[in-house]
PDB file of N, CA, C and O in Angstrom:
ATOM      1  N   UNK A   1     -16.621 -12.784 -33.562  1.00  0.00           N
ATOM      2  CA  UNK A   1     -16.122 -14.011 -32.979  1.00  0.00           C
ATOM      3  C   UNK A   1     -17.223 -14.601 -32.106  1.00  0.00           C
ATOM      4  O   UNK A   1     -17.801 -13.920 -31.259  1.00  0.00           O
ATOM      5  N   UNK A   2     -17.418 -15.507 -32.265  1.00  0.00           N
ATOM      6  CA  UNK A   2     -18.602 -16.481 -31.407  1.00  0.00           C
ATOM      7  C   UNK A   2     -17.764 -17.308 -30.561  1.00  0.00           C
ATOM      8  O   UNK A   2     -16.864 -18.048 -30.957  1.00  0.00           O
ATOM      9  N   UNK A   3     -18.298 -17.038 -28.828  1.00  0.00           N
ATOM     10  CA  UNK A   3     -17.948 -17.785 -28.384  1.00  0.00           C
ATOM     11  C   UNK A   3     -19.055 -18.902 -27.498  1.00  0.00           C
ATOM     12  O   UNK A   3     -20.229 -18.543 -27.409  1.00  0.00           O
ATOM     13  N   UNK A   4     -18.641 -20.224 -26.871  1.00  0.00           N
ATOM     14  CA  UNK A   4     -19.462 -20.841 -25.919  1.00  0.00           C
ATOM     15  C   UNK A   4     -19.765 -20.697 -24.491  1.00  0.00           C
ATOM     16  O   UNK A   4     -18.766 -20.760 -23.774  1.00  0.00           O
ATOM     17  N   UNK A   5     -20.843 -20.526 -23.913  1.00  0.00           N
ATOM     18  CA  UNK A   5     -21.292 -20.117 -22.450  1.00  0.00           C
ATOM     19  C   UNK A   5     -20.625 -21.182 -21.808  1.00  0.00           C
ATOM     20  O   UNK A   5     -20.162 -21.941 -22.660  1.00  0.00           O
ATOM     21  N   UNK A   6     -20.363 -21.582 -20.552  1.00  0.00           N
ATOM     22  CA  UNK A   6     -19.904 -22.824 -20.067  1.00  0.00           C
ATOM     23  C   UNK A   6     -20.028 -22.849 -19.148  1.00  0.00           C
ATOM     24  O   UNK A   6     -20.381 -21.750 -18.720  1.00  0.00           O
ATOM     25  N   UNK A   7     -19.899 -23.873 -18.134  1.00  0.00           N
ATOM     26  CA  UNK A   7     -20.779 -23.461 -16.490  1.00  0.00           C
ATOM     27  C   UNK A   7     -19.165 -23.988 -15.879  1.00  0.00           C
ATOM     28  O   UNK A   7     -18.506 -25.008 -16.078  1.00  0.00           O
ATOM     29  N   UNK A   8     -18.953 -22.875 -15.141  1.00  0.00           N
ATOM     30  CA  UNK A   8     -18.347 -22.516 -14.117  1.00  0.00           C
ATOM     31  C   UNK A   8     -18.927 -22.848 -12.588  1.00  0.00           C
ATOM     32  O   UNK A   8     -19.829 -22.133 -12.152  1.00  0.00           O
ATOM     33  N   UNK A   9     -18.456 -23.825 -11.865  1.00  0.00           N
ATOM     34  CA  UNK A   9     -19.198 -23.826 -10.548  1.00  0.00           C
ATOM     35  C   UNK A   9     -21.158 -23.835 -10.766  1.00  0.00           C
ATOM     36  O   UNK A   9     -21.956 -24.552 -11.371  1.00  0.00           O
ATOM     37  N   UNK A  10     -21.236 -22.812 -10.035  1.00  0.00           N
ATOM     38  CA  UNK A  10     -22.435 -22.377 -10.104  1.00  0.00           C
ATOM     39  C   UNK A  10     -22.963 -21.700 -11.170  1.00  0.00           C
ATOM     40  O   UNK A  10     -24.120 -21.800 -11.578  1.00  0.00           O
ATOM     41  N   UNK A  11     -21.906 -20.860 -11.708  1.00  0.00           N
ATOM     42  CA  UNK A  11     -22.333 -19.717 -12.385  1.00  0.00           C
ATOM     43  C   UNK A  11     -21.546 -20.395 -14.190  1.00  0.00           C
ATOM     44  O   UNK A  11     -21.172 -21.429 -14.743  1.00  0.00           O
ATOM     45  N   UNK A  12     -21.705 -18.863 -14.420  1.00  0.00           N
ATOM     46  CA  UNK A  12     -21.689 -19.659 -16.383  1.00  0.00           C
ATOM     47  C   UNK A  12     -20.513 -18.374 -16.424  1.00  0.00           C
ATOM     48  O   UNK A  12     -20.451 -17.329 -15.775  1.00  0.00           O
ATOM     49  N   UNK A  13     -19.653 -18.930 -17.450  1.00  0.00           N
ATOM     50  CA  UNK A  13     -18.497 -18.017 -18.267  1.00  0.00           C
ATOM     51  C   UNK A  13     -18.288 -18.477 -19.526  1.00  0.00           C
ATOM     52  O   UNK A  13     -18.949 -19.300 -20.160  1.00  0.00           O
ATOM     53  N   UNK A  14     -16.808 -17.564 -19.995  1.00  0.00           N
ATOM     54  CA  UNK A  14     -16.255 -18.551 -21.296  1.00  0.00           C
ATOM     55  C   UNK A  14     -14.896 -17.876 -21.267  1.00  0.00           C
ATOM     56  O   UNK A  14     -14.603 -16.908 -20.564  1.00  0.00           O
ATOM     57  N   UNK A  15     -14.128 -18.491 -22.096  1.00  0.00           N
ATOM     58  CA  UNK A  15     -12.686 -18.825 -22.148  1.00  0.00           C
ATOM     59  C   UNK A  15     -12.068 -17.794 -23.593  1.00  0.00           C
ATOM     60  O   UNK A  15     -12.571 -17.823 -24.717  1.00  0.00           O
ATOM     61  N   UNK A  16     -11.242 -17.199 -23.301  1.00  0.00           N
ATOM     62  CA  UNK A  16     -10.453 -16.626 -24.262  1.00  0.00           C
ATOM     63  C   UNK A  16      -9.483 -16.980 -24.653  1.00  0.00           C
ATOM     64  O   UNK A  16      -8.561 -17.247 -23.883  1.00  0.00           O
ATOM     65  N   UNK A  17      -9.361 -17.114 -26.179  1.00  0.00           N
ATOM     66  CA  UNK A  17      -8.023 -17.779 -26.430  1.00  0.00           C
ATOM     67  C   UNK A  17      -7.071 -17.571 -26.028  1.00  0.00           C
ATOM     68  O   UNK A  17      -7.043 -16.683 -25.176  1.00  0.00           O
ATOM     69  N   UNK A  18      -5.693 -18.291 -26.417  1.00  0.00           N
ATOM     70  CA  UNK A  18      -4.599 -17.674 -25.961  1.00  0.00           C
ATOM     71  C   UNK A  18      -3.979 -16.499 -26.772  1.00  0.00           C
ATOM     72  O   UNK A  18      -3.156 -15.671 -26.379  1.00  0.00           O
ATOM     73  N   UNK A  19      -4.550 -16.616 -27.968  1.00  0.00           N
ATOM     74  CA  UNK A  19      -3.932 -15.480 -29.161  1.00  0.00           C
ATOM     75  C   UNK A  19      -4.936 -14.147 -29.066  1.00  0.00           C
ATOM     76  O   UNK A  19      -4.585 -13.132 -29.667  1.00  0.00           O
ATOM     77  N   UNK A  20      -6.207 -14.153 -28.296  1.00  0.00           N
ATOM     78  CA  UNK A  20      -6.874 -12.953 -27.804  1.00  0.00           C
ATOM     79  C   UNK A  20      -5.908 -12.290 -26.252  1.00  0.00           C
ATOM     80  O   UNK A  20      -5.933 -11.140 -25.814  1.00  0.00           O
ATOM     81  N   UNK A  21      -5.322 -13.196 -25.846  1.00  0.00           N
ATOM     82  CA  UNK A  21      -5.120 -12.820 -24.276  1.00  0.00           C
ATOM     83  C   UNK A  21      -3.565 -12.128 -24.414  1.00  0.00           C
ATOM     84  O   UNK A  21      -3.042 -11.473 -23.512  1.00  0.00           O
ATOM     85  N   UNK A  22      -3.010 -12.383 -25.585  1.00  0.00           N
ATOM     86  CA  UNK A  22      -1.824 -12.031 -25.498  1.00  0.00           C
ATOM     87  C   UNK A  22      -1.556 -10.882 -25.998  1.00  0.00           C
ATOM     88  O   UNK A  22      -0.982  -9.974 -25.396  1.00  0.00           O
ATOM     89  N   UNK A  23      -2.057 -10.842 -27.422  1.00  0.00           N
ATOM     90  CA  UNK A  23      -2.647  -9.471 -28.100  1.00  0.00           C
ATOM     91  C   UNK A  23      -2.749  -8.461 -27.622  1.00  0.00           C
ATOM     92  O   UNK A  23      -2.068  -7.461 -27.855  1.00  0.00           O
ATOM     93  N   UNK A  24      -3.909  -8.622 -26.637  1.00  0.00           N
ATOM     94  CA  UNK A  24      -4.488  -7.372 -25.853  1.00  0.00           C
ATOM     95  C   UNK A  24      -3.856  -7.311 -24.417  1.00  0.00           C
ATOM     96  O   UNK A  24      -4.272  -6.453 -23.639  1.00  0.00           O
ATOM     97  N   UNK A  25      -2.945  -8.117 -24.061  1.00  0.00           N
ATOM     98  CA  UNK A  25      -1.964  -8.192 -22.708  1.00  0.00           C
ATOM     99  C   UNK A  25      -3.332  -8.251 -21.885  1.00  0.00           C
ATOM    100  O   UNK A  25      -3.950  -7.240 -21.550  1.00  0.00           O
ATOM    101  N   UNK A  26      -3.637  -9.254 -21.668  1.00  0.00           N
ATOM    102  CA  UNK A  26      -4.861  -9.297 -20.161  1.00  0.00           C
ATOM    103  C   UNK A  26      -3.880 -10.476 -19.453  1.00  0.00           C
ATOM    104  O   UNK A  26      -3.321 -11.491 -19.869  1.00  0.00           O
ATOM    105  N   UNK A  27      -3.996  -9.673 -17.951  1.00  0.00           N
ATOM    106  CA  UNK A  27      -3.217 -10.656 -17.320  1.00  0.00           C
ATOM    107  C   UNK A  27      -4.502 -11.379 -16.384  1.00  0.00           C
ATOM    108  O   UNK A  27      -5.340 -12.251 -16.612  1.00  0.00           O
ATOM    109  N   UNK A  28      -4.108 -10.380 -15.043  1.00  0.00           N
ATOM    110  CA  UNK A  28      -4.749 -11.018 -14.167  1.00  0.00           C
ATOM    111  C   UNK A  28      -7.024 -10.572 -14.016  1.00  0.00           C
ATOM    112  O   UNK A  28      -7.993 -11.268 -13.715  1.00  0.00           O
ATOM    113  N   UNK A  29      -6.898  -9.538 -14.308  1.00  0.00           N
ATOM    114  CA  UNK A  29      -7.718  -8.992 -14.039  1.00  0.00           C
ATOM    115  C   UNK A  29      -8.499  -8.459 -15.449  1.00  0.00           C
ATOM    116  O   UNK A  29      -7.789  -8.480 -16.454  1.00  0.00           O
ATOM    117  N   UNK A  30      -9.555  -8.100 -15.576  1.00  0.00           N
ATOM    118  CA  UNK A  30     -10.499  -7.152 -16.757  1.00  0.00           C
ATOM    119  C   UNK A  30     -11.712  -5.996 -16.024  1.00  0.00           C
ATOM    120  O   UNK A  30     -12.402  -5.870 -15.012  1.00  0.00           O
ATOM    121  N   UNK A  31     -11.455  -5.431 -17.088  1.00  0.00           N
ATOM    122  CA  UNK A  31     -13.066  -4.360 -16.604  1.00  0.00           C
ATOM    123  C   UNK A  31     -13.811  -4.466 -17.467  1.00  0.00           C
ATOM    124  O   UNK A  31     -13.513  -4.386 -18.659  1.00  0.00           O
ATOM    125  N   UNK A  32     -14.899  -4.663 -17.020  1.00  0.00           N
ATOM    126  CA  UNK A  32     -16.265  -5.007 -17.985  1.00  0.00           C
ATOM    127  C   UNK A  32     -17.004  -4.011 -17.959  1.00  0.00           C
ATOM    128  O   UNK A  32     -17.179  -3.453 -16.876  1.00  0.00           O
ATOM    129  N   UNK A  33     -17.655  -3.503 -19.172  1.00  0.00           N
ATOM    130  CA  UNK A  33     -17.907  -1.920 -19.298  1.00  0.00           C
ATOM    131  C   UNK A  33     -19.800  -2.731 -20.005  1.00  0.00           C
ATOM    132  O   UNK A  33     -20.043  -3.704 -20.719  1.00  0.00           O
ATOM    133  N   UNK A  34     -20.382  -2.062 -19.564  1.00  0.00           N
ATOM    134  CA  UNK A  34     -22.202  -2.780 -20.053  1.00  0.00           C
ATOM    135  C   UNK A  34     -22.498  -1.201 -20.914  1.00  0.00           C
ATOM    136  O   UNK A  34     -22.788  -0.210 -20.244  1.00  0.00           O
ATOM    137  N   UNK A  35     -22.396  -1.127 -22.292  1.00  0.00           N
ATOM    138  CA  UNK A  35     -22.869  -0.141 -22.649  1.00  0.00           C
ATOM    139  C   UNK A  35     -23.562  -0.035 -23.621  1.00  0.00           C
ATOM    140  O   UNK A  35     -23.066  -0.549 -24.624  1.00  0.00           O
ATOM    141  N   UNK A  36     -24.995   0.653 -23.814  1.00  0.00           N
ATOM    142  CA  UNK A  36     -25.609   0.289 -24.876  1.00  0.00           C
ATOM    143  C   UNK A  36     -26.358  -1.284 -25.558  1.00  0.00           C
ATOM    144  O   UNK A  36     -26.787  -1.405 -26.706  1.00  0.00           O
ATOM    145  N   UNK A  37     -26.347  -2.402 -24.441  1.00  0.00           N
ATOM    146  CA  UNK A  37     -26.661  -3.195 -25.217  1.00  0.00           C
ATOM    147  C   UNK A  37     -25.568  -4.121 -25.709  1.00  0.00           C
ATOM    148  O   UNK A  37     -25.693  -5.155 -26.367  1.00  0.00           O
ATOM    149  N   UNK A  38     -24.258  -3.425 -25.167  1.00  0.00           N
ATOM    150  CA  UNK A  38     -23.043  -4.214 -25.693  1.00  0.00           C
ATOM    151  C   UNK A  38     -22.361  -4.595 -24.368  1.00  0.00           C
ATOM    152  O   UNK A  38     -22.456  -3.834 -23.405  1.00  0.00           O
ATOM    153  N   UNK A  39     -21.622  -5.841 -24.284  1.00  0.00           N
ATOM    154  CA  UNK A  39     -20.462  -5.766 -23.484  1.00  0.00           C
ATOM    155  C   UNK A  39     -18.905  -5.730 -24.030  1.00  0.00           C
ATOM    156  O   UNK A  39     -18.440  -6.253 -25.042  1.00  0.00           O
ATOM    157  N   UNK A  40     -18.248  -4.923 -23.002  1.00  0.00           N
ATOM    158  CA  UNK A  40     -16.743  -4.184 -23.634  1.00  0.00           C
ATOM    159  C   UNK A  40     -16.354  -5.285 -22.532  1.00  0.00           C
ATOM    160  O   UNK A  40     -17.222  -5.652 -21.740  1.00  0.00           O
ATOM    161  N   UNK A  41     -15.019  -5.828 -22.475  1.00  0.00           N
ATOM    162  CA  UNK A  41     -14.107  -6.603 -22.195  1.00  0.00           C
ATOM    163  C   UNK A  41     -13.121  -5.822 -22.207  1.00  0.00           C
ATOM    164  O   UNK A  41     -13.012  -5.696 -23.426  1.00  0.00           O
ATOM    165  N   UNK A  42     -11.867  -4.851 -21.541  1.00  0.00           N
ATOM    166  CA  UNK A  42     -10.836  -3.838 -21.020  1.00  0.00           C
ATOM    167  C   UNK A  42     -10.023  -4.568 -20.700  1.00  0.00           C
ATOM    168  O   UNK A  42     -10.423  -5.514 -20.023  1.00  0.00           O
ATOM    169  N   UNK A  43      -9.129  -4.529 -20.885  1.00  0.00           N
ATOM    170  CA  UNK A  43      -7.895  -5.170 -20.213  1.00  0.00           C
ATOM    171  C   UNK A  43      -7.718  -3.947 -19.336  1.00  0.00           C
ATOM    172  O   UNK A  43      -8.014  -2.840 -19.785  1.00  0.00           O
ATOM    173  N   UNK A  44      -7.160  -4.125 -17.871  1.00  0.00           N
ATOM    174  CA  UNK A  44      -6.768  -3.397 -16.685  1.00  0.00           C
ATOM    175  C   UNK A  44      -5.284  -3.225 -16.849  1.00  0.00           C
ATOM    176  O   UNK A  44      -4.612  -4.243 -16.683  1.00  0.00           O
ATOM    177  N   UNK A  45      -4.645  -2.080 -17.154  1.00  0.00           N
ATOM    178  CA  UNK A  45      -3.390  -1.740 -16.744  1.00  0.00           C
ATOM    179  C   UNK A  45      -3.121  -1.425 -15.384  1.00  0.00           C
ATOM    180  O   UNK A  45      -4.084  -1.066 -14.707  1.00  0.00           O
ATOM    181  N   UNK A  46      -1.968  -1.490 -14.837  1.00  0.00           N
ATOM    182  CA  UNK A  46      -1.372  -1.756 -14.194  1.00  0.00           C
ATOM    183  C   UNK A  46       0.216  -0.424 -14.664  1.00  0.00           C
ATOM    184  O   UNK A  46       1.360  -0.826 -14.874  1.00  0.00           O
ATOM    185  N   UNK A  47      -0.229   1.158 -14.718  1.00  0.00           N
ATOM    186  CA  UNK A  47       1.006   1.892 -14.888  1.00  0.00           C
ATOM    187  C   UNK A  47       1.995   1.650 -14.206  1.00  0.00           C
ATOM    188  O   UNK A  47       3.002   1.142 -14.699  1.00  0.00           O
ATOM    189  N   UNK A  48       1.894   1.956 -12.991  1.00  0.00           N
ATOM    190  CA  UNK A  48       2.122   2.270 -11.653  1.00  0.00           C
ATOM    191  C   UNK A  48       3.428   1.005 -11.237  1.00  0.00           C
ATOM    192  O   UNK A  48       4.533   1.097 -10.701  1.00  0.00           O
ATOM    193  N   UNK A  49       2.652  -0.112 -11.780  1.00  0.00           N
ATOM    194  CA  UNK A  49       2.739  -1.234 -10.954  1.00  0.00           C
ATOM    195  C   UNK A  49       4.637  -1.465 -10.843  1.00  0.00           C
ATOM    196  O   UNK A  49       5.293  -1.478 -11.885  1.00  0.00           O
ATOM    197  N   UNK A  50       5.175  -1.596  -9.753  1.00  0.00           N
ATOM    198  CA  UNK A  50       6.426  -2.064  -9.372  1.00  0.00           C
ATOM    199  C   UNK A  50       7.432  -0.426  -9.193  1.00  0.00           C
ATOM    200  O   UNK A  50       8.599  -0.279  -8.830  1.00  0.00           O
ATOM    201  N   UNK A  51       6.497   0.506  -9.577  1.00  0.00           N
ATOM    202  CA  UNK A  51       7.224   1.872  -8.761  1.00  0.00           C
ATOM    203  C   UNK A  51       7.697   1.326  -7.341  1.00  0.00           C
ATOM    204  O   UNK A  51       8.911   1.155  -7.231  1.00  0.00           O
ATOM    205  N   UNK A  52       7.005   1.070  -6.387  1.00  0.00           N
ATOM    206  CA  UNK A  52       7.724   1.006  -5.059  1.00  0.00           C
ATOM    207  C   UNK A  52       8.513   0.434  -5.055  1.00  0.00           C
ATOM    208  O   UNK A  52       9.242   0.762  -4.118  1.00  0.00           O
ATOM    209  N   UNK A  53       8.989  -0.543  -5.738  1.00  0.00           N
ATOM    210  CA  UNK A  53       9.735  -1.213  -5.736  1.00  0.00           C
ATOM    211  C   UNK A  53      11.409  -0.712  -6.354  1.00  0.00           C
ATOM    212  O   UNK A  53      12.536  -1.059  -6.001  1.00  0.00           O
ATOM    213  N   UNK A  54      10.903   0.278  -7.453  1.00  0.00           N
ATOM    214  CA  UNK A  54      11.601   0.772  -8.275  1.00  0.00           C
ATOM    215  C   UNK A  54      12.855   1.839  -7.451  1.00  0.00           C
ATOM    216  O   UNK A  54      14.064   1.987  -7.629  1.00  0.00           O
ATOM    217  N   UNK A  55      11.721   2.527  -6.371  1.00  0.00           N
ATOM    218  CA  UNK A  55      12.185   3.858  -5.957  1.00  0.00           C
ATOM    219  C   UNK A  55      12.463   3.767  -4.889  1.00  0.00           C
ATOM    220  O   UNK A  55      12.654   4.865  -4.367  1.00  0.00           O
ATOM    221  N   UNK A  56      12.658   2.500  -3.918  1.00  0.00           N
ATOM    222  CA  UNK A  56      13.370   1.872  -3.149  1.00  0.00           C
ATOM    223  C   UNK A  56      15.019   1.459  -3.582  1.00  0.00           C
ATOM    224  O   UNK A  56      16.062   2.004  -3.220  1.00  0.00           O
ATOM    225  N   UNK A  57      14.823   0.376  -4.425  1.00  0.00           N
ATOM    226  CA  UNK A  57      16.282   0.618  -5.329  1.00  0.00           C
ATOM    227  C   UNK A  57      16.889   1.821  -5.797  1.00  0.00           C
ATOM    228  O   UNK A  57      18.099   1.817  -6.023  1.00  0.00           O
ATOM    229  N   UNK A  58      16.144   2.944  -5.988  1.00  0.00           N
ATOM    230  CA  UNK A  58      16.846   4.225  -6.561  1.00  0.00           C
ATOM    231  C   UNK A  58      17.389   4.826  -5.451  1.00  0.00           C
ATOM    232  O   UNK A  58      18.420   5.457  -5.682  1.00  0.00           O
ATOM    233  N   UNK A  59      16.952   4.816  -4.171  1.00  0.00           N
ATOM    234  CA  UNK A  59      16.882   4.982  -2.840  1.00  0.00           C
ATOM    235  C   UNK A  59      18.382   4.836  -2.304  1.00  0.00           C
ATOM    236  O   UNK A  59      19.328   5.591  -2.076  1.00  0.00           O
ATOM    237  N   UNK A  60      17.988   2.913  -2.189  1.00  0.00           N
ATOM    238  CA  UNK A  60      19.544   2.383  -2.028  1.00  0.00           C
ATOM    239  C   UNK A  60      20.362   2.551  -2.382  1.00  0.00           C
ATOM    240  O   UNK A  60      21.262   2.687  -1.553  1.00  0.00           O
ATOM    241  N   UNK A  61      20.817   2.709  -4.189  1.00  0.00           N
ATOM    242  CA  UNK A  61      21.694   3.109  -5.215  1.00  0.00           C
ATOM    243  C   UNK A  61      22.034   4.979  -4.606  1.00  0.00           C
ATOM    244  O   UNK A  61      23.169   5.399  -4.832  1.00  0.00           O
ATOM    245  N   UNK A  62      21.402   5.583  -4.155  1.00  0.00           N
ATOM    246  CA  UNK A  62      21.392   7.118  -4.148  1.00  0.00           C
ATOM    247  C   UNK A  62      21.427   7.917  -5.247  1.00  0.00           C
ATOM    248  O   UNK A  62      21.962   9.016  -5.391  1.00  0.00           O
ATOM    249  N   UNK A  63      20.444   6.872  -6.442  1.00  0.00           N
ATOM    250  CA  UNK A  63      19.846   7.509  -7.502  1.00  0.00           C
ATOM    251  C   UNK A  63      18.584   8.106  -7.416  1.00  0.00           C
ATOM    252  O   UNK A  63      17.831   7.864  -8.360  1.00  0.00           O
ATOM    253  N   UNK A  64      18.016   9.080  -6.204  1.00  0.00           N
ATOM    254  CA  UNK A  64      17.162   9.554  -6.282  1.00  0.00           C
ATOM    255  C   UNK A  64      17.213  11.026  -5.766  1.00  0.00           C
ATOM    256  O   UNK A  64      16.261  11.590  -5.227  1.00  0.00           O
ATOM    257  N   UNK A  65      18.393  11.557  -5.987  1.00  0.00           N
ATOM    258  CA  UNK A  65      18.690  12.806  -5.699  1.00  0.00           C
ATOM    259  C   UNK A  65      17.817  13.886  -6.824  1.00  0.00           C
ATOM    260  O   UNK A  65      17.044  13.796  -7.778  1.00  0.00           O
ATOM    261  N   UNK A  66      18.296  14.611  -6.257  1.00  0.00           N
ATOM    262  CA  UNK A  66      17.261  16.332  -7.029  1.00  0.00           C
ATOM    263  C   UNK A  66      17.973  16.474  -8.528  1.00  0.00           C
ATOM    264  O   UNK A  66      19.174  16.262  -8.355  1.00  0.00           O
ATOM    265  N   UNK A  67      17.771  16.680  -9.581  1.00  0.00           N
ATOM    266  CA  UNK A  67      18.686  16.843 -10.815  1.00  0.00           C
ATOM    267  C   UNK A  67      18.567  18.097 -10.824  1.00  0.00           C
ATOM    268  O   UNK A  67      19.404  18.534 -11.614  1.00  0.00           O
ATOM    269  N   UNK A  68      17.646  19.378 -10.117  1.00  0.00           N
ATOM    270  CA  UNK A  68      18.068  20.886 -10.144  1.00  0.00           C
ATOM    271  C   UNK A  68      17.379  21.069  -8.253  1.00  0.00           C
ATOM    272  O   UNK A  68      16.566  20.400  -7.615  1.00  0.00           O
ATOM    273  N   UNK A  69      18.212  22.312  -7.907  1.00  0.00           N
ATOM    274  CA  UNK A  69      17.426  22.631  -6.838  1.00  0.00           C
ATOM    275  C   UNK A  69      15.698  22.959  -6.610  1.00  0.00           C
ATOM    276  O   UNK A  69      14.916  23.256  -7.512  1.00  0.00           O
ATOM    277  N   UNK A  70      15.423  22.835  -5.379  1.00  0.00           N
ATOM    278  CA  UNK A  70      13.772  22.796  -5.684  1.00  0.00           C
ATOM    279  C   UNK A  70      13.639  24.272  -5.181  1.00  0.00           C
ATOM    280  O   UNK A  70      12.541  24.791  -5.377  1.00  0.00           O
ATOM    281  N   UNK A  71      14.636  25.048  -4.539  1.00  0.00           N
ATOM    282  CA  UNK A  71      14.469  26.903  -4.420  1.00  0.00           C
ATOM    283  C   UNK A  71      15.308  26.805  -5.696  1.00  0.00           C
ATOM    284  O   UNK A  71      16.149  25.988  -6.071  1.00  0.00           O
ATOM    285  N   UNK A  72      14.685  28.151  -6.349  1.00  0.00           N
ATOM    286  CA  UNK A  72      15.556  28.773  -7.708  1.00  0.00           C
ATOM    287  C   UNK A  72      15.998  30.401  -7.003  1.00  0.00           C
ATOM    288  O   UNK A  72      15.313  31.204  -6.368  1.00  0.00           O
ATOM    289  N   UNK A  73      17.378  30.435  -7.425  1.00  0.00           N
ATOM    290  CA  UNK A  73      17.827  31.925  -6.946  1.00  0.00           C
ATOM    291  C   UNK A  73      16.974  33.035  -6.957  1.00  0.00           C
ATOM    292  O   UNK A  73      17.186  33.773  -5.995  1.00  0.00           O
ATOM    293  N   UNK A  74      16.118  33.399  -7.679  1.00  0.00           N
ATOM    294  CA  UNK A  74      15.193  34.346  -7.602  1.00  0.00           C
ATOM    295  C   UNK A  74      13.834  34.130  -6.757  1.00  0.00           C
ATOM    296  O   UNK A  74      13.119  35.078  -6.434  1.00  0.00           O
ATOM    297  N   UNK A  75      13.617  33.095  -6.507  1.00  0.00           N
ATOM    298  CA  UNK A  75      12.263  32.893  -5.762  1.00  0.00           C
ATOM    299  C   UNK A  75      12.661  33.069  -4.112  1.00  0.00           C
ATOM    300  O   UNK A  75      13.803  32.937  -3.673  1.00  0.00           O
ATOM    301  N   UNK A  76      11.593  33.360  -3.395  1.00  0.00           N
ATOM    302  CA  UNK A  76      11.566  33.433  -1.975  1.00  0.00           C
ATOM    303  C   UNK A  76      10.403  32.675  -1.431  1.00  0.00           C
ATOM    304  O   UNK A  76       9.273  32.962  -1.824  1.00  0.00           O
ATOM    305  N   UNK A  77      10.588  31.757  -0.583  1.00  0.00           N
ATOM    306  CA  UNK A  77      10.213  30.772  -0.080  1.00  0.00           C
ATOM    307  C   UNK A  77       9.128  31.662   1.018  1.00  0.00           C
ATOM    308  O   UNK A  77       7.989  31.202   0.944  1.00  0.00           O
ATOM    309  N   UNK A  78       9.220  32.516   1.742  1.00  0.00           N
ATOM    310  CA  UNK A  78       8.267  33.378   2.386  1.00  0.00           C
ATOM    311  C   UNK A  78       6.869  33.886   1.816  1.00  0.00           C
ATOM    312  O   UNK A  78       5.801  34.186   2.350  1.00  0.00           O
ATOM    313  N   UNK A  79       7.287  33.858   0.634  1.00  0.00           N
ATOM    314  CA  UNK A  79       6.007  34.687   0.102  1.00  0.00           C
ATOM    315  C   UNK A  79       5.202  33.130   0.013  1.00  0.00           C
ATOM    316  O   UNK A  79       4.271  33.202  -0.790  1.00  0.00           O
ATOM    317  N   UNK A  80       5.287  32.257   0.411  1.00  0.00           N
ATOM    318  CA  UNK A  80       4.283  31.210   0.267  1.00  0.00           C
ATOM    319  C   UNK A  80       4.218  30.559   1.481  1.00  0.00           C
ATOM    320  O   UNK A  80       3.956  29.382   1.732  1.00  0.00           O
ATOM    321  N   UNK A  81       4.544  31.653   2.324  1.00  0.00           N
ATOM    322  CA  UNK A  81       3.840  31.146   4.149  1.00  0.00           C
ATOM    323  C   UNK A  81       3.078  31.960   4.509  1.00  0.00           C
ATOM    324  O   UNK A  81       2.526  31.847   5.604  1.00  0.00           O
TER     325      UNK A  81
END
């Protein structure tokens, strides 16, 4: 794919389609990887993103309880002080 340099402000860029940007989900951000002579273009995930948010609501709801105990009947909590 060939694209055009274009001057940005001061500096020079170029524009990705909309059918490249959607494809590969690039939102806000990219990582640019220089390797070999080549440049890589990454789209940045974002795993994480809206946990706090998530586990606040689980919080409120009092969906964030234990689903097994964290002592098991046979273990002793001493031997790891």
């Amino acid at each position: 794919m060939e694209l055009s340099v274009i001057q940005i402000g001061n500096s020079k860029g170029f524009r990705l389609s909309k059918t490249l940007i959607e494809k590969y989900n690039i939102k806000d951000k990219v990582e640019l990887i220089l390797e070999k002579g080549h440049i890589i273009i990454k789209p940045i995930s974002s795993p994480r993103k809206g946990w706090e948010k998530a586990f606040k609501e689980m919080n409120e709801n009092g969906d964030d309880q234990l689903l097994f105990d964290d002592i098991f009947e046979n273990e002793n909590p001493e031997e790891w002080s």
